[in-house]
N, C-alpha and C positions, 0 to 999 in steps of 0.2 A: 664834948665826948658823948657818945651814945651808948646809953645803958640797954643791954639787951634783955634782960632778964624783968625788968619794970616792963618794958613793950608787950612781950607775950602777957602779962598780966596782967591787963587792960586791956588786948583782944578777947582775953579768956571771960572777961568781966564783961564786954559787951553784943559776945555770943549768948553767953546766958540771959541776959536781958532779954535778945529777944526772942526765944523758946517761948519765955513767960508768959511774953505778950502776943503770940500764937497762936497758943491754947483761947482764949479769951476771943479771937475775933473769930476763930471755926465754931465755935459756939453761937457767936451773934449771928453769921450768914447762916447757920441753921436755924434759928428762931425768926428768921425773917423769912422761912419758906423756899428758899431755893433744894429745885429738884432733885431727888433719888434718883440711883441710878434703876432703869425698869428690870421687869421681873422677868424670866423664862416664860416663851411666846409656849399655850399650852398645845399638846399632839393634838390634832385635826382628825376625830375617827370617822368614816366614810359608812352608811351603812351601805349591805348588801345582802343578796339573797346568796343560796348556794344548793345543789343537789350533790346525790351521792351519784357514784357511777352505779347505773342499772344492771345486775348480772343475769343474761338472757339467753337462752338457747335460739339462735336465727339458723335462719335459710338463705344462702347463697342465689341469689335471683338478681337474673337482668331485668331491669326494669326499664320499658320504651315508651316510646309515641308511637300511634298508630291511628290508621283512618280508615275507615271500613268499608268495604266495598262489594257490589253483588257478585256471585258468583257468577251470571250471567245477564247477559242484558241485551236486546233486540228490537229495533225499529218497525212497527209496522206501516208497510207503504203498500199502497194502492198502484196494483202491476196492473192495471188495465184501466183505462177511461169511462168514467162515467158516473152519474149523480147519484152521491150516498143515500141509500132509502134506510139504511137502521144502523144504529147504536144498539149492541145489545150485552152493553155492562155500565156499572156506574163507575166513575175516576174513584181509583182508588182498589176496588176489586181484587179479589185472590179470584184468580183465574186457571184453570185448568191447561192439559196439552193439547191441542187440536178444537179448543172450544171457539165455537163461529163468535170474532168480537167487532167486527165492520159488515152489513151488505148493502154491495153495489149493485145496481139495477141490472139484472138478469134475462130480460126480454129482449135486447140485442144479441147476447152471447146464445141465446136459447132461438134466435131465428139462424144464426150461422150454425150452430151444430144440426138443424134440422137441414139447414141447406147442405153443407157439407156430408149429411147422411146420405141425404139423397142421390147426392154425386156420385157415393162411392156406391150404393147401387146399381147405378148407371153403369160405373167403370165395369163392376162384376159381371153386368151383364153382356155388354160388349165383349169381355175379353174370355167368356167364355163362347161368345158367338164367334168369334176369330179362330177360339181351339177347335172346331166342330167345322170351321171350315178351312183350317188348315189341315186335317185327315181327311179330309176332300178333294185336296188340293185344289181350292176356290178360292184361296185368298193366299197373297205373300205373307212369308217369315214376315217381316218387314215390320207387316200390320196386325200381325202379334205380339212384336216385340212392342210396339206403339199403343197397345191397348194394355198391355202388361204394365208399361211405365204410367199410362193414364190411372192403371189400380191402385198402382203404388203410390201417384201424388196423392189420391181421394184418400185414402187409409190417413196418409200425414196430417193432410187438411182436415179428416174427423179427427185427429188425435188431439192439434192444435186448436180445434174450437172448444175442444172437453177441456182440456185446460184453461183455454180462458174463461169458460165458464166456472171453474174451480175458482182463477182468480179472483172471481167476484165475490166470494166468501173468505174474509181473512180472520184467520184463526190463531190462536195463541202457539209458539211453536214449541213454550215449555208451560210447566207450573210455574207461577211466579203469581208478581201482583203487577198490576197497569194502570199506566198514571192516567193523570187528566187526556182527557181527548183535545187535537189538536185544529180538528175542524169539526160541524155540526153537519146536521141530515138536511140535504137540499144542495150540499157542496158538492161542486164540479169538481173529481181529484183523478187523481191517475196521467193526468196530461204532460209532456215531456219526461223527464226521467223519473215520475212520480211522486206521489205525495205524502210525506209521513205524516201518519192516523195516530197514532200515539206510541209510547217504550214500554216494554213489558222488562220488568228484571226479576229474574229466579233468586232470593233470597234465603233462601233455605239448601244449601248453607248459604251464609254468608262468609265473607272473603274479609282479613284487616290486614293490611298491608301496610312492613313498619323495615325501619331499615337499624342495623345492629355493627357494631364497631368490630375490626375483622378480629381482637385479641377476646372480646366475647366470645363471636361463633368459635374460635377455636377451642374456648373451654367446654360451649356447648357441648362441641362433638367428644371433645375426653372425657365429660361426665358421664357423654351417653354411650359411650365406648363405642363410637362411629370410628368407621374410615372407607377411605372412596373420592368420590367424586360430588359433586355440588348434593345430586338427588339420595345422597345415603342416610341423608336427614329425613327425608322425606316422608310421611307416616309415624315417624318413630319417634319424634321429639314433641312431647305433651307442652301447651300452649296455653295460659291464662290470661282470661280478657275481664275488664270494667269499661264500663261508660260512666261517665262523670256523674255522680252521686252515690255510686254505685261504692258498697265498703269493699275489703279485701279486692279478689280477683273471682267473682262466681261463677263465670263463663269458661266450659274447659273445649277446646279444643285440640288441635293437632297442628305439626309445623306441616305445609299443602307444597309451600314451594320457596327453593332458593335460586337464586340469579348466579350465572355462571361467570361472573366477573364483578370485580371492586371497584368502585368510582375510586380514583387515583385523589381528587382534588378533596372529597369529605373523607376517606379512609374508612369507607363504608358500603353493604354490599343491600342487597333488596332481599327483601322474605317475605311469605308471606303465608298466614295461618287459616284455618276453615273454622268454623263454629257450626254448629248445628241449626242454631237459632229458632229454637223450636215457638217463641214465643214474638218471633220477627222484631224484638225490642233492636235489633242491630241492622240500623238504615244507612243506606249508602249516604257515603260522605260524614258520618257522624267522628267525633274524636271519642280514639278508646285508650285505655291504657293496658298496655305488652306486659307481660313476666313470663320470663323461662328460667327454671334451672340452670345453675352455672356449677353448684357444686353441694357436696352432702352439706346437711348440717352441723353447725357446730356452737359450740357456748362462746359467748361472747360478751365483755362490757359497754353498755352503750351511755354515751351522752346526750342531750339535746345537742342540735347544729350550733343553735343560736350562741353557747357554752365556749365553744371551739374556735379561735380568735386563727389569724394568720396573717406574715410577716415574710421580711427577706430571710427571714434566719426559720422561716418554717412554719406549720401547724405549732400553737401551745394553748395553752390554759394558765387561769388562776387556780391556785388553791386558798387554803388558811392554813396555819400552822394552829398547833395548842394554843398562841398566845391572839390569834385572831387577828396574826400580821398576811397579808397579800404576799403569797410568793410565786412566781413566774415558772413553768412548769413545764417543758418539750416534752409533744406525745407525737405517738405514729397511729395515722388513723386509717381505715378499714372500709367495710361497705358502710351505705347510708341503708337505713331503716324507718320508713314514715319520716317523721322530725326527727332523729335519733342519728348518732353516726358512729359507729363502732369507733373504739381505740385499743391499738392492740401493744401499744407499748405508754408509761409516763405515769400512769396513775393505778392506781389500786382502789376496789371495791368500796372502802371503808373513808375515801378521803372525802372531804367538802370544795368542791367545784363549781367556782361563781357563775351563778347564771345572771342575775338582774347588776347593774352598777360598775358594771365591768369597765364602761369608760370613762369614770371618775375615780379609778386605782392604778397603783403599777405597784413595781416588785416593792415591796417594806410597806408599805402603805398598810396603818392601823385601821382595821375595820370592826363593825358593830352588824354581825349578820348574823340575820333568819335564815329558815329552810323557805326554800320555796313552796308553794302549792298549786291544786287547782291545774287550770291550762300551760302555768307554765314550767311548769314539770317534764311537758312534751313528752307523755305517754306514750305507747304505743300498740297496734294489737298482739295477739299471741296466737298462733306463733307466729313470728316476725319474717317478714320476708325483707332480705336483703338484696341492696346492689351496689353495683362499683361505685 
């Protein structure tokens, strides 16, 4: 027979037993060095730089590309045959209008004009010896009208050897400057269709020709309260130029000319502005930089570019919080200015906006940031001229 009451008091007696003996061996595998569990991995803070947003009164400016070119420019070629006796400029030269700068030998065009003097002499005299004997009735109509047409070729034929004798003198046919010569004295020129002697190009004004996106010129012309047709711009829209070194825009000009049609394929039309160029620093072919008015001025906060990150989801920024955590930031941004780019919505004056270290954080990320300084601050000048 089975006692149930002795059973559970024997189980009960060899549960506690082993508790006893429990305690005593987590003790020994602790003194024999088996591992702790590890500690919390510590936060990773990131340093970084950061600026404030800049608050700045700009200007609304298109900013372009442009290439500068003469306002005028003319080959001179040798309209008559025969061997150059003078050079009389050095390459290079500011040259006058009508200044003698090739002569060609003159001693052939200087025997036909005498000859052809002579001729028409001859004709005068004849054809008045026909009139003196035709109120004689000595001689036919005939051979009046025939001594009359003889007056009239001699007259052509002096006109035509005066002129070629002019051609032997080639002259500048504006102010400008003239390049290198393109043959020496002793050259045979003038033979078949003629020979170019060298370019003269008027540079004063000079011409920079740059082309502008068609939602530009349209604001051009609403700032400048234009309307019309292509040429209503025309004089009226004031034009700033640089050449490469050159700070701001020193160079002021005038818009000279607009193209009466949009190339379909760039979305862009042709202009082009005059300069004064009093100092001829603006040579064909050189690269300038364009600015025109697009719109009044206004205040504005700017950032560096470098600052202003973008994505499928948009332009943003980094900020810091008080606690000097990374947080992720959509802005709406504006014109560009030097290094600088307006934003006109996402951030406020007063916040910290990562510039250096930007791509070793993202949103939460604990950061250890300085202000920026120096160059990377991406200054800019005052007042600031904007563009799209």
């Amino acid at each position: 027979m089975i006692r149930t009451g002795s059973t559970r008091s024997a189980a009960a007696r060899l549960a506690a037993r082993l508790v006893l003996w429990s305690v005593p061996a987590a003790t020994l595998l602790a003194a024999c060095g088996a591992p702790a569990p590890p500690p919390a991995p510590a936060v990773r803070k990131v340093p970084v730089t950061f600026v404030h947003p800049e608050a700045r009164r700009i200007e609304d400016v298109a900013r372009l590309d442009g290439v500068v070119a003469a306002s005028a420019t003319a080959d001179l070629i040798a309209r008559v045959p025969g061997t150059l006796q003078q050079i009389r400029f050095r390459d290079g030269d500011t040259v006058r209008a009508g200044q003698v700068l090739f002569l060609i030998e003159q001693e052939t065009y200087l025997q036909q004009l005498a000859l052809n003097r002579a001729r028409l002499d001859q004709a005068k005299a004849e054809f008045e010896r026909q009139q003196n004997l035709i109120r004689e009735n000595a001689t036919s109509q005939a051979s009046v009208e025939n001594a009359s047409s003889q007056l009239g070729q001699a007259e052509a034929n002096l006109k035509l050897a005066q002129i070629n004798l002019g051609y032997t003198e080639v002259r500048a046919p504006f102010d400008g400057v003239v390049g290198r010569r393109k043959v020496d004295v002793g050259s045979y020129v003038g033979a078949g269709a003629g020979t170019v002697l060298a370019t003269v190009a008027r540079l004063q004004p000079a011409y920079v020709n740059f082309s502008i996106a068609e939602t530009d010129l349209l604001r051009i012309r609403a700032h400048a309260g234009l309307s019309g047709g292509p040429r209503a711009a025309v004089g009226k829209v004031p034009v700033r130029a640089a050449l490469q070194g050159e700070t701001g825009f020193p160079r002021a000009g005038v818009l000279d000319f607009v193209d009466y049609t949009l190339n379909a394929s760039t979305g862009a039309i042709q202009l082009r502005a005059s300069f004064p160029n009093r100092d001829l620093a603006l040579l064909p072919g050189l690269y300038a930089r364009v600015a025109i008015d697009t719109g009044p001025s206004r205040d504005a906060l700017l950032l560096p570019v470098a600052s202003i990150l973008a994505d499928q989801q948009g332009p943003h920024v980094f900020v810091l919080d008080a606690g000097d955590v990374v947080r992720r930031r959509t802005v709406a941004t504006g014109a560009q200015v030097d290094a600088m780019r307006e934003v006109t919505a996402g951030v406020t004056a007063g916040e910290r906006v990562l510039l250096e270290g930007i791509v070793n954080v993202r949103d939460g990320t604990q950061a250890v940031p300085s202000p920026a300084a120096g160059p990377r601050a991406a200054t800019a000048a005052t007042p600031a001229q904007a563009r799209p």
